[in-house]
Backbone as XML, in Angstrom:
<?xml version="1.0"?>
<chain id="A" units="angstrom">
  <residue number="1" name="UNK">
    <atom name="N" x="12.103" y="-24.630" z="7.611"/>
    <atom name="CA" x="12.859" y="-23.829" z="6.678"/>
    <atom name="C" x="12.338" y="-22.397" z="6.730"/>
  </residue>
  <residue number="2" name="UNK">
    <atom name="N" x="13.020" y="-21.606" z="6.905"/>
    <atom name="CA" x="12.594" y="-20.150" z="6.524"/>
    <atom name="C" x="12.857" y="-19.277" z="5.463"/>
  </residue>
  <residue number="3" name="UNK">
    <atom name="N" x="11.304" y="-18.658" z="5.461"/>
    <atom name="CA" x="11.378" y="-17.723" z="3.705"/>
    <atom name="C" x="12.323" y="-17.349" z="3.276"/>
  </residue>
  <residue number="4" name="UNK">
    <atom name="N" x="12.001" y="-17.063" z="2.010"/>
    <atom name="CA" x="13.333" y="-16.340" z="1.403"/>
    <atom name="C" x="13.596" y="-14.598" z="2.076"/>
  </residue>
  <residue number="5" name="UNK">
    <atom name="N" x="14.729" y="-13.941" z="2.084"/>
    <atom name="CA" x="14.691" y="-12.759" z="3.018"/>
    <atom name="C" x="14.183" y="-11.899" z="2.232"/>
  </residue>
  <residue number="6" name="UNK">
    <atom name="N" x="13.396" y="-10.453" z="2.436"/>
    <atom name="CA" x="13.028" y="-10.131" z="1.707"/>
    <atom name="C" x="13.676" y="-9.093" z="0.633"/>
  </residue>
  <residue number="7" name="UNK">
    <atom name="N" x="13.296" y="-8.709" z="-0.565"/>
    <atom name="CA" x="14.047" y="-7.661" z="-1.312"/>
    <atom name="C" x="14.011" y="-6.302" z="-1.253"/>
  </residue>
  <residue number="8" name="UNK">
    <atom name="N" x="14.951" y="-5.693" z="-1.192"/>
    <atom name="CA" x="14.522" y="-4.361" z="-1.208"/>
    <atom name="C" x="13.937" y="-3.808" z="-2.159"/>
  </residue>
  <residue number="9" name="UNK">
    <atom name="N" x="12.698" y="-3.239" z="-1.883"/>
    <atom name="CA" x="12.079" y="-1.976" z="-2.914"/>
    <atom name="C" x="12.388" y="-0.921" z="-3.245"/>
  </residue>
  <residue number="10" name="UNK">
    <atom name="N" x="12.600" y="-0.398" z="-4.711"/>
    <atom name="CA" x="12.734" y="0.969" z="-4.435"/>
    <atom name="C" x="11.463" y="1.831" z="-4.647"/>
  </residue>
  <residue number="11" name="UNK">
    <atom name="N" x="12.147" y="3.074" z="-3.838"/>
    <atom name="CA" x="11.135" y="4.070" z="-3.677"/>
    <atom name="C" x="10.897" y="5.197" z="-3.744"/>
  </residue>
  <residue number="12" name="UNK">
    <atom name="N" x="10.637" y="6.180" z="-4.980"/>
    <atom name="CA" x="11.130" y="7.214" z="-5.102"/>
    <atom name="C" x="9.880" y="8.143" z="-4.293"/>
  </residue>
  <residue number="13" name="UNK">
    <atom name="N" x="8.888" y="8.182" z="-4.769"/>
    <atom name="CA" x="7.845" y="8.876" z="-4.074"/>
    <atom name="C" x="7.869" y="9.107" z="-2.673"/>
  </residue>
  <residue number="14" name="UNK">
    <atom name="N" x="7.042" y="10.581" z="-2.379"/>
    <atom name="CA" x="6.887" y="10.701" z="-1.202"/>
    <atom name="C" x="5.495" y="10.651" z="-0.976"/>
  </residue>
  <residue number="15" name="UNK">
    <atom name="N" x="5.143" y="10.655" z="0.739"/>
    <atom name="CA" x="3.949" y="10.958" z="0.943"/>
    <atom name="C" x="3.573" y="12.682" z="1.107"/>
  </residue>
  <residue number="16" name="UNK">
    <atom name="N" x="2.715" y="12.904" z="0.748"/>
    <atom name="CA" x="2.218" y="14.399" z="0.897"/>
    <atom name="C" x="1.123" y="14.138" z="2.076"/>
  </residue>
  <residue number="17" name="UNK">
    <atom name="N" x="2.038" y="14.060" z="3.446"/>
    <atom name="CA" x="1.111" y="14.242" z="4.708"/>
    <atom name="C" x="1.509" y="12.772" z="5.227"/>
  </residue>
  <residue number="18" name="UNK">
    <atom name="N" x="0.696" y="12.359" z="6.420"/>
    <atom name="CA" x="0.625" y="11.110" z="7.310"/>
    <atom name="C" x="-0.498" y="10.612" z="6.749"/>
  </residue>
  <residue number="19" name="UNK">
    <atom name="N" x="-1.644" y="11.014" z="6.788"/>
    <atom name="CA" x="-2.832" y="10.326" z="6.328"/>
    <atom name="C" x="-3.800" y="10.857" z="5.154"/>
  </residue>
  <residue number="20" name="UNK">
    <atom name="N" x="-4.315" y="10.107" z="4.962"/>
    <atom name="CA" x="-5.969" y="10.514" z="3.452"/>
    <atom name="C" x="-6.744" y="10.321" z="4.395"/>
  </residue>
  <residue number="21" name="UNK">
    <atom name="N" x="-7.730" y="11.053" z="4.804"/>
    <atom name="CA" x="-9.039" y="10.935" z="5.135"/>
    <atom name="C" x="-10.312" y="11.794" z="5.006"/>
  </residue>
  <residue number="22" name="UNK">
    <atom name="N" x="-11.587" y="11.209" z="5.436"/>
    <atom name="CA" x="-13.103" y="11.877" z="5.192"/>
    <atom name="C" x="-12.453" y="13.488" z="5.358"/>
  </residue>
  <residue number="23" name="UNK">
    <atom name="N" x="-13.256" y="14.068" z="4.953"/>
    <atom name="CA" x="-13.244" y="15.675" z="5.498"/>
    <atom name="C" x="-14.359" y="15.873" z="6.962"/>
  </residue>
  <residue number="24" name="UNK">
    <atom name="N" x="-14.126" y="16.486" z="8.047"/>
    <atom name="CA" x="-14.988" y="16.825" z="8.963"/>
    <atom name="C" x="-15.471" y="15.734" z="10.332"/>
  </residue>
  <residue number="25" name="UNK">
    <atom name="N" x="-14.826" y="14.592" z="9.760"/>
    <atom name="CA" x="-14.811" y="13.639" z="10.822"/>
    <atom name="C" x="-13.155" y="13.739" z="11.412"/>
  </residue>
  <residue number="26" name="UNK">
    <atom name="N" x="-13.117" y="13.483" z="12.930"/>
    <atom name="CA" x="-11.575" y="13.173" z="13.484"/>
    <atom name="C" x="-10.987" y="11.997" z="13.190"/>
  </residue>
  <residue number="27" name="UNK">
    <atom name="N" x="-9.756" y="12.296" z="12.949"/>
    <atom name="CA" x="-8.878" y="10.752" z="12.759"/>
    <atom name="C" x="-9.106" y="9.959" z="13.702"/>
  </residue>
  <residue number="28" name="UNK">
    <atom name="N" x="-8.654" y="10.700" z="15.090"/>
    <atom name="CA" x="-9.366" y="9.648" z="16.313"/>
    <atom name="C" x="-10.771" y="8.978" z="16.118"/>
  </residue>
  <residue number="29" name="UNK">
    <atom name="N" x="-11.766" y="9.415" z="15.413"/>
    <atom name="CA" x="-13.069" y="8.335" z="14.888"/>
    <atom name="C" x="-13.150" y="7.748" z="13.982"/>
  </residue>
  <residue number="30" name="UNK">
    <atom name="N" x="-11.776" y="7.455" z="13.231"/>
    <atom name="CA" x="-12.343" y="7.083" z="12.167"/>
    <atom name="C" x="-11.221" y="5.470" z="11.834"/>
  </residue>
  <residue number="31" name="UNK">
    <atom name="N" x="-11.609" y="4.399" z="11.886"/>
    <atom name="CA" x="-10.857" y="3.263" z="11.024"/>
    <atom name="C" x="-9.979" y="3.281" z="10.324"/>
  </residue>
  <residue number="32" name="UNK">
    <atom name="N" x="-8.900" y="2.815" z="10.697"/>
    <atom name="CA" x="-7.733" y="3.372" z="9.818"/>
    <atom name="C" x="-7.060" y="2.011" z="8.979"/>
  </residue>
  <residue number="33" name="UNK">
    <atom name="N" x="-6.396" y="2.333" z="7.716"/>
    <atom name="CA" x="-6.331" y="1.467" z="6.904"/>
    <atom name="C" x="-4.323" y="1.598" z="6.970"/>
  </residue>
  <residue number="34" name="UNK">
    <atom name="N" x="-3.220" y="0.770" z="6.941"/>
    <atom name="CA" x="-2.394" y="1.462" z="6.804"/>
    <atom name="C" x="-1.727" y="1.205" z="5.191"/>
  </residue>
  <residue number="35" name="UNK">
    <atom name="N" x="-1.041" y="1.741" z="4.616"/>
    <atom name="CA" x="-0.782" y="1.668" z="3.354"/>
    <atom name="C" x="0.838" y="1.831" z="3.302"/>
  </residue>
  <residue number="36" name="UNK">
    <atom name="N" x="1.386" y="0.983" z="3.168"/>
    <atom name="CA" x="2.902" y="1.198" z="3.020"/>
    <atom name="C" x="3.725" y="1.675" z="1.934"/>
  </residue>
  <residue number="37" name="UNK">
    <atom name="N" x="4.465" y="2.437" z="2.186"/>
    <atom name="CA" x="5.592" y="2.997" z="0.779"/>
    <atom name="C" x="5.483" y="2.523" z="-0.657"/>
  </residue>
  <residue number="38" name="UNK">
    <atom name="N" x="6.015" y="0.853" z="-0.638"/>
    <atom name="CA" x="6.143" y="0.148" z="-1.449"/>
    <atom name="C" x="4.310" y="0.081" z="-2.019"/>
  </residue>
  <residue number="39" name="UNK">
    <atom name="N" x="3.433" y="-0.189" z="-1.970"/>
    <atom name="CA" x="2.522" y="-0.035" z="-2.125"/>
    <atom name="C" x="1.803" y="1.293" z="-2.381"/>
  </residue>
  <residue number="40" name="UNK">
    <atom name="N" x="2.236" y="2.422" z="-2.205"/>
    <atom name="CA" x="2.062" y="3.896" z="-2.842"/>
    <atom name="C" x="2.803" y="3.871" z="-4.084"/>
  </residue>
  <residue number="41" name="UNK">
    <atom name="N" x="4.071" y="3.193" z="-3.877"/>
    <atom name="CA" x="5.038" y="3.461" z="-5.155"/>
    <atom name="C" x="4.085" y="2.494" z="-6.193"/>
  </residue>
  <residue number="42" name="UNK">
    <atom name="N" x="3.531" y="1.755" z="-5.846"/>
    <atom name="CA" x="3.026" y="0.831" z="-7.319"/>
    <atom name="C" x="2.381" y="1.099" z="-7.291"/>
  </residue>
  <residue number="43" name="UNK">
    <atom name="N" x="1.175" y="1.879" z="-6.766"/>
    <atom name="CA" x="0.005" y="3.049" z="-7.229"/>
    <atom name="C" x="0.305" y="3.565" z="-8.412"/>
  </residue>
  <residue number="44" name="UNK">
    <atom name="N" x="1.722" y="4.625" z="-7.711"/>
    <atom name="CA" x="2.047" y="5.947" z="-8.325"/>
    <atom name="C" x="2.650" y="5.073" z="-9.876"/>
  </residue>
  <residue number="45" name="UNK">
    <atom name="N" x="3.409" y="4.331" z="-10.058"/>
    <atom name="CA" x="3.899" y="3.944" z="-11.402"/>
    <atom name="C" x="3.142" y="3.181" z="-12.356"/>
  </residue>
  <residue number="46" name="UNK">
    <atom name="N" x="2.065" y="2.364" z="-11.740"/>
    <atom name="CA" x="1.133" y="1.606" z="-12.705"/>
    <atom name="C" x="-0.082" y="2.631" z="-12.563"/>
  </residue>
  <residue number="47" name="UNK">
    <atom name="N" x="-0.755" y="2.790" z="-11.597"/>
    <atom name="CA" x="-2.137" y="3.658" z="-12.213"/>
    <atom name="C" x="-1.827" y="5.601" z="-12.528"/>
  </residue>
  <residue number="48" name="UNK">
    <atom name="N" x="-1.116" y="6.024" z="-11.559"/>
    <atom name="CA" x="-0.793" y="7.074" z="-12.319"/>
    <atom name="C" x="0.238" y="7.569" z="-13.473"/>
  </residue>
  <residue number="49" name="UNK">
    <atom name="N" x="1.521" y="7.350" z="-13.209"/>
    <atom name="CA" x="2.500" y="7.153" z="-14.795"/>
    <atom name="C" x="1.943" y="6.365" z="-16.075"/>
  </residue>
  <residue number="50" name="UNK">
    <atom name="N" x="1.094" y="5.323" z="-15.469"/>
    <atom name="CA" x="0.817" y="4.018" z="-16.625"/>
    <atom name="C" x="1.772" y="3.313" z="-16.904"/>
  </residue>
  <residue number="51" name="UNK">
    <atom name="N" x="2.604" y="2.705" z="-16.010"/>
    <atom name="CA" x="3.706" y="1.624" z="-16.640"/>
    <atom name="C" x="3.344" y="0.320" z="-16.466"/>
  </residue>
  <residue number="52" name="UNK">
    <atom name="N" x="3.549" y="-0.764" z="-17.171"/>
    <atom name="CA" x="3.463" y="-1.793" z="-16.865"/>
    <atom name="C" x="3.614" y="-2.310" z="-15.392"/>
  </residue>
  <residue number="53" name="UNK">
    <atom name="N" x="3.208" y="-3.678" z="-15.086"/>
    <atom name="CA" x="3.661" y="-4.175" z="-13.964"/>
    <atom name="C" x="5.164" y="-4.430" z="-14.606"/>
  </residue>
  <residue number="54" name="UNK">
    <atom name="N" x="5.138" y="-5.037" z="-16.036"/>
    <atom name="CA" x="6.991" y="-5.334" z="-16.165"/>
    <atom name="C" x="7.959" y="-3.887" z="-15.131"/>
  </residue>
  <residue number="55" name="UNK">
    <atom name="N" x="7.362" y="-2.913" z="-16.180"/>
    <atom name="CA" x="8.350" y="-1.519" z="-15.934"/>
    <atom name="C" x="8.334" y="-1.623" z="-14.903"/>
  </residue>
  <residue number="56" name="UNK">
    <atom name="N" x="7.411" y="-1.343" z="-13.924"/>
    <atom name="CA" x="7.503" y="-0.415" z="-12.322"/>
    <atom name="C" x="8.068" y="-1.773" z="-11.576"/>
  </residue>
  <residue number="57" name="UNK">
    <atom name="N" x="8.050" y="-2.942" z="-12.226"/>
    <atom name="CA" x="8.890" y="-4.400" z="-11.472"/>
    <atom name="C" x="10.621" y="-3.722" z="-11.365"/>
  </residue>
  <residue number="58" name="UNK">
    <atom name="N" x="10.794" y="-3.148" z="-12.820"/>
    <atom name="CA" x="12.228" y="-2.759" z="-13.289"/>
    <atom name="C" x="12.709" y="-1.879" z="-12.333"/>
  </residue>
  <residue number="59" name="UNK">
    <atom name="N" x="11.510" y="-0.648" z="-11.991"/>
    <atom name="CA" x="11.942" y="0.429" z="-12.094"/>
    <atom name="C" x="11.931" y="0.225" z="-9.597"/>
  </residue>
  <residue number="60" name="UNK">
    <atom name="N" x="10.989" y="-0.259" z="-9.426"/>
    <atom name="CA" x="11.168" y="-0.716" z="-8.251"/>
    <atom name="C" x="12.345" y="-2.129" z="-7.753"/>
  </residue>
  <residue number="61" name="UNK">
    <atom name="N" x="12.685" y="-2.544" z="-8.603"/>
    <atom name="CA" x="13.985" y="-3.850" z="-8.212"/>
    <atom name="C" x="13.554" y="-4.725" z="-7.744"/>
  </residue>
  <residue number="62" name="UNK">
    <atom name="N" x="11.646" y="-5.011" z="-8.291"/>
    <atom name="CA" x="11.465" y="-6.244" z="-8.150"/>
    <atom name="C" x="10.850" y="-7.497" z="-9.106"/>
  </residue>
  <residue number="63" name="UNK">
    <atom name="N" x="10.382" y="-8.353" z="-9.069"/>
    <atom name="CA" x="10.037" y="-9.162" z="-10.615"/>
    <atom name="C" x="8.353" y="-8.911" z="-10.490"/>
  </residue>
  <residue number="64" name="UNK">
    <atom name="N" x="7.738" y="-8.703" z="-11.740"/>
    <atom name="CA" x="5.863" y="-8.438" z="-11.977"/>
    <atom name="C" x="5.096" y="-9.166" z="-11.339"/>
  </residue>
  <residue number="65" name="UNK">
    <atom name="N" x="5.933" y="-10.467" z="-10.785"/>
    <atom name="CA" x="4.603" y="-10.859" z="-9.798"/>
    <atom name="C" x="4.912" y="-10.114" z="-8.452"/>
  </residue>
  <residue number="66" name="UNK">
    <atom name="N" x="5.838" y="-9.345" z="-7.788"/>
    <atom name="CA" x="5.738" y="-9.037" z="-6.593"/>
    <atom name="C" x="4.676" y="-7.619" z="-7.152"/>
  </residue>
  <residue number="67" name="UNK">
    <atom name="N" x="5.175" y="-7.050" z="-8.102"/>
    <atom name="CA" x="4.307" y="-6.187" z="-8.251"/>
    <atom name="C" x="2.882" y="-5.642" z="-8.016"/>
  </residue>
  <residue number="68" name="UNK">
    <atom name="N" x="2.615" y="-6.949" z="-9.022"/>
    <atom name="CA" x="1.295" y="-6.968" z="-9.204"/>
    <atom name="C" x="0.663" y="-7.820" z="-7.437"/>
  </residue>
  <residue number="69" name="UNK">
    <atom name="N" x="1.500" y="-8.197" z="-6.998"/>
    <atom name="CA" x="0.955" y="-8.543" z="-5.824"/>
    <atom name="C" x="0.611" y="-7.363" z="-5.056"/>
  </residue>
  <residue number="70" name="UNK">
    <atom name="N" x="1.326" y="-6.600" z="-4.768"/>
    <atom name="CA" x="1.895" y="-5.136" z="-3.979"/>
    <atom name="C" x="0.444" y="-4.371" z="-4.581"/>
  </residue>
  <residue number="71" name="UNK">
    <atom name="N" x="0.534" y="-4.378" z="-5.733"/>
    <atom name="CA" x="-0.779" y="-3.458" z="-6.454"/>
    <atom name="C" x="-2.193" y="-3.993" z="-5.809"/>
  </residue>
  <residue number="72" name="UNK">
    <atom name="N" x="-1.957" y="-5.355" z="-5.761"/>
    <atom name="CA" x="-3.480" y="-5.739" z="-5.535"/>
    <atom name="C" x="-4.131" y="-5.466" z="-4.173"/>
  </residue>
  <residue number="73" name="UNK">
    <atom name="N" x="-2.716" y="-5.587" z="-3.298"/>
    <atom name="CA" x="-3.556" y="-5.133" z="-1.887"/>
    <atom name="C" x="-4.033" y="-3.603" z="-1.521"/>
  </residue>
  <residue number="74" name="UNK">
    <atom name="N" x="-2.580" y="-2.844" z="-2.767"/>
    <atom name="CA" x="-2.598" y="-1.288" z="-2.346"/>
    <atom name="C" x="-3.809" y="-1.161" z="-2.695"/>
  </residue>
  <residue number="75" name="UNK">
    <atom name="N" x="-4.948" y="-1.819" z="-3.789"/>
    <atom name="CA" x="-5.539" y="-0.912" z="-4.374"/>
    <atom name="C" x="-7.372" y="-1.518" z="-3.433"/>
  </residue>
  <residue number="76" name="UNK">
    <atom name="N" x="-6.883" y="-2.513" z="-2.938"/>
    <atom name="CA" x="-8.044" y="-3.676" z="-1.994"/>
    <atom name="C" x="-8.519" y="-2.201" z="-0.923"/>
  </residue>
  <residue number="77" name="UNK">
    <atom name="N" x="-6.481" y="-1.903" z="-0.059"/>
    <atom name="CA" x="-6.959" y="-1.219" z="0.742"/>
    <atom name="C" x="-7.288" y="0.472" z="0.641"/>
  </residue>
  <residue number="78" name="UNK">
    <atom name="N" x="-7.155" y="0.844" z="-0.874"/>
    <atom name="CA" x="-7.689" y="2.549" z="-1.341"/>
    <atom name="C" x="-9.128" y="2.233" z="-1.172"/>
  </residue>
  <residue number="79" name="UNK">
    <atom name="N" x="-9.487" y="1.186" z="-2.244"/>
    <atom name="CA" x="-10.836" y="1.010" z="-2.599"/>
    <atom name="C" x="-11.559" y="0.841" z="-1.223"/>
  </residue>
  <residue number="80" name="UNK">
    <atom name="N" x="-11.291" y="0.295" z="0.068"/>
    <atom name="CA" x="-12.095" y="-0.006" z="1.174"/>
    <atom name="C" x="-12.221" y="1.575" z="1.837"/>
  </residue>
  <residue number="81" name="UNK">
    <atom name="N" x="-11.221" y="1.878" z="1.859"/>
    <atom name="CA" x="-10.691" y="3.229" z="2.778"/>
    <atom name="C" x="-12.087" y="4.346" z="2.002"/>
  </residue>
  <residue number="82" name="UNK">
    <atom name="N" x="-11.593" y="4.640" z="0.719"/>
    <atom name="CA" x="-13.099" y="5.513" z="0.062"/>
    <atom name="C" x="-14.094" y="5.098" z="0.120"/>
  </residue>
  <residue number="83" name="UNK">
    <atom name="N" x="-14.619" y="3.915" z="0.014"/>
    <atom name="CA" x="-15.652" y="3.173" z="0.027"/>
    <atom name="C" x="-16.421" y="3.170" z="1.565"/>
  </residue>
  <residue number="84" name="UNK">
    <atom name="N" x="-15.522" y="2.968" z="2.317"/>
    <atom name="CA" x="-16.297" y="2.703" z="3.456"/>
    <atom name="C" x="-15.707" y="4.264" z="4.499"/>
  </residue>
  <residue number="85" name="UNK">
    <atom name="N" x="-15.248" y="4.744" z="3.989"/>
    <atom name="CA" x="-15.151" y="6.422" z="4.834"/>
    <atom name="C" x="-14.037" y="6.084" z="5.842"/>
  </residue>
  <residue number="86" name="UNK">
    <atom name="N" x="-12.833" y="5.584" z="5.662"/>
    <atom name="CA" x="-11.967" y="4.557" z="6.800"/>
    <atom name="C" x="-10.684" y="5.738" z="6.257"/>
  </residue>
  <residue number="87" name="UNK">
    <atom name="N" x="-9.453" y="6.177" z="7.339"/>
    <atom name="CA" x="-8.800" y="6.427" z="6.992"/>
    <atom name="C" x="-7.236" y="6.095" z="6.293"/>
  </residue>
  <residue number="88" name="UNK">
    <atom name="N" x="-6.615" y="6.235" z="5.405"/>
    <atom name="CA" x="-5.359" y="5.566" z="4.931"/>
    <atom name="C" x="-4.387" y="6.431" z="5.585"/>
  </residue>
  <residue number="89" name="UNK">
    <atom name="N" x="-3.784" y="5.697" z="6.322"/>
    <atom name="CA" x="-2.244" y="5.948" z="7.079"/>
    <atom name="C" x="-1.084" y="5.612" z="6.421"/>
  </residue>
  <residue number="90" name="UNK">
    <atom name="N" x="0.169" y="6.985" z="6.288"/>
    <atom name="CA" x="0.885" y="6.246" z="5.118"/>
    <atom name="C" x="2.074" y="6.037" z="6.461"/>
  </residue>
  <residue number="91" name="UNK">
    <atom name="N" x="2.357" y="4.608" z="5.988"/>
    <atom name="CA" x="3.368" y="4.092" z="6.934"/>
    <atom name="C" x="4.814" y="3.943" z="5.806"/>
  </residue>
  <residue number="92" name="UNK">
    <atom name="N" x="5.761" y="4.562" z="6.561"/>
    <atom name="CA" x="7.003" y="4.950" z="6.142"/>
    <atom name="C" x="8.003" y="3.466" z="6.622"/>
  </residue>
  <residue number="93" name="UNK">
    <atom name="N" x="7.785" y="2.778" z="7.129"/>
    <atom name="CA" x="8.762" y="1.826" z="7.651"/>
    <atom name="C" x="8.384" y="0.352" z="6.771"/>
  </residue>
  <residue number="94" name="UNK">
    <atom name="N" x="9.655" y="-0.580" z="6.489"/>
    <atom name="CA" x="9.578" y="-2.005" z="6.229"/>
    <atom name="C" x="8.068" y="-2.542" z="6.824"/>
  </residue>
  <residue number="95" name="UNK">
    <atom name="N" x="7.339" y="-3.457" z="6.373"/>
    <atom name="CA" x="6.444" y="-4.051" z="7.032"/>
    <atom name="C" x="6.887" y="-5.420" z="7.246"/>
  </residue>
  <residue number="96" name="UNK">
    <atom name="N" x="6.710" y="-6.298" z="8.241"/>
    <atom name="CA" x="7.059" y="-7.556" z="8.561"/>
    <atom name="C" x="6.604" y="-8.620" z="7.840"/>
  </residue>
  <residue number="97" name="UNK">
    <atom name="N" x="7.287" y="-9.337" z="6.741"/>
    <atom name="CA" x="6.459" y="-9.917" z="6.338"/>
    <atom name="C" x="6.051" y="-11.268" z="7.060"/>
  </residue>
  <residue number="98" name="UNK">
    <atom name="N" x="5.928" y="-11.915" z="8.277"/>
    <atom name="CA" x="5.635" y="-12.675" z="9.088"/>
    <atom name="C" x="4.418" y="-12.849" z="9.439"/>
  </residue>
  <residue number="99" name="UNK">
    <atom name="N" x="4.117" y="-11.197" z="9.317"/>
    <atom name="CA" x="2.776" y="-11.101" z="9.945"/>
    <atom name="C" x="1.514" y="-10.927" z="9.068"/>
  </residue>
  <residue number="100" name="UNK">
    <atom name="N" x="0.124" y="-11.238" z="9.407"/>
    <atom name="CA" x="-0.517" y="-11.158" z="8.031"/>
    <atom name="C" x="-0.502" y="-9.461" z="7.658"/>
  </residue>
  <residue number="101" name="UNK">
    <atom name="N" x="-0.626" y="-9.282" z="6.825"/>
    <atom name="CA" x="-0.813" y="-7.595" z="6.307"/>
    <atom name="C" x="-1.990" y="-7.003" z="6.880"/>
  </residue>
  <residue number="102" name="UNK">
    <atom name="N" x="-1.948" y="-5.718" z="7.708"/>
    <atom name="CA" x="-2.709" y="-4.826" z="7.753"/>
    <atom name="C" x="-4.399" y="-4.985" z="7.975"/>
  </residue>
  <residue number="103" name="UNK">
    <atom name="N" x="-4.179" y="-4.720" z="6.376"/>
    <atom name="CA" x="-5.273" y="-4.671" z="5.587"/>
    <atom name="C" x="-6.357" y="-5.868" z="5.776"/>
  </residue>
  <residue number="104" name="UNK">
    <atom name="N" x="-5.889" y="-7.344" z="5.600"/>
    <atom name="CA" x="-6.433" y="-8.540" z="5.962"/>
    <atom name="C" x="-7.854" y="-8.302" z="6.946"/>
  </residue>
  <residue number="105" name="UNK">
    <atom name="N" x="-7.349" y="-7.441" z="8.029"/>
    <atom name="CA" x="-8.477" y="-7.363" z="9.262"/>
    <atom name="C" x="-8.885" y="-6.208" z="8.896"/>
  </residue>
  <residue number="106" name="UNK">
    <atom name="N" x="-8.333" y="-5.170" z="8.128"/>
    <atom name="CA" x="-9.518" y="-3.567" z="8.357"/>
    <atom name="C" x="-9.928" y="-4.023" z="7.656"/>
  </residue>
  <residue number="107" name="UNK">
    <atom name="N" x="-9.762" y="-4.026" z="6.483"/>
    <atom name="CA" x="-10.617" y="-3.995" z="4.907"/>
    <atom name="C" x="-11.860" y="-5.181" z="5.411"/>
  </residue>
  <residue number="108" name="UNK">
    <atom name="N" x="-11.611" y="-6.401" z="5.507"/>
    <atom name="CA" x="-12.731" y="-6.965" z="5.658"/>
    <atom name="C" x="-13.616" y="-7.129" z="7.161"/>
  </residue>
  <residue number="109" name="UNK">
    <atom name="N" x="-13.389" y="-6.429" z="8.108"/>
    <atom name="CA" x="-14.606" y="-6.126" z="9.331"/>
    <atom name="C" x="-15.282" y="-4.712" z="9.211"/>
  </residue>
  <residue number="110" name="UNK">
    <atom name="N" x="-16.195" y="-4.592" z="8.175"/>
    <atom name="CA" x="-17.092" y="-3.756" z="7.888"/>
    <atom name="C" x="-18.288" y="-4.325" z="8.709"/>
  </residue>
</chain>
């Protein structure tokens, strides 16, 4: 049987640039984390606006557990990226959900 297809997010935010990274080190040296749209947008509405996971569920077109799912990795892979000096790449395209996420392999091979 195959998953359910996935929903569209909405997304009002933009990125300001391609990447976050260290100051004075090259992107070419440095570990890169990637961080997708949908996952900036539930940054930007729960930790910076302060909305609920309900609201930013509303306000993105999806239900509080995708939310809060979306939140937990965005914030797995901020927290690794500052923490360990790694850069965040903001990726503009759908991510597959087939495949494991990203993050799975940067964040944890420190």
């Amino acid at each position: 049987m195959s998953p359910r297809p996935k929903k569209i997010r909405l997304c009002q935010g933009n990125f300001c640039g391609k990447s976050f990274k260290p100051t004075g080190i090259p992107l070419s040296r440095l570990d890169r984390i990637e961080l997708y749209r949908d996952e900036l947008e539930a940054l930007r509405l729960c930790d910076r606006d302060e909305l609920t996971q309900e609201e930013a569920g509303k306000f993105m077109g999806v239900s509080r557990g995708t939310v809060q799912r979306i939140i937990a990795v965005a914030r797995l892979k901020v927290a690794t990226a500052l923490s360990e000096g790694k850069a965040l790449i903001f990726v503009d395209t759908e991510k597959d959900d087939t495949e494991p996420p990203p993050s799975t392999s940067q964040a944890s091979s420190s």
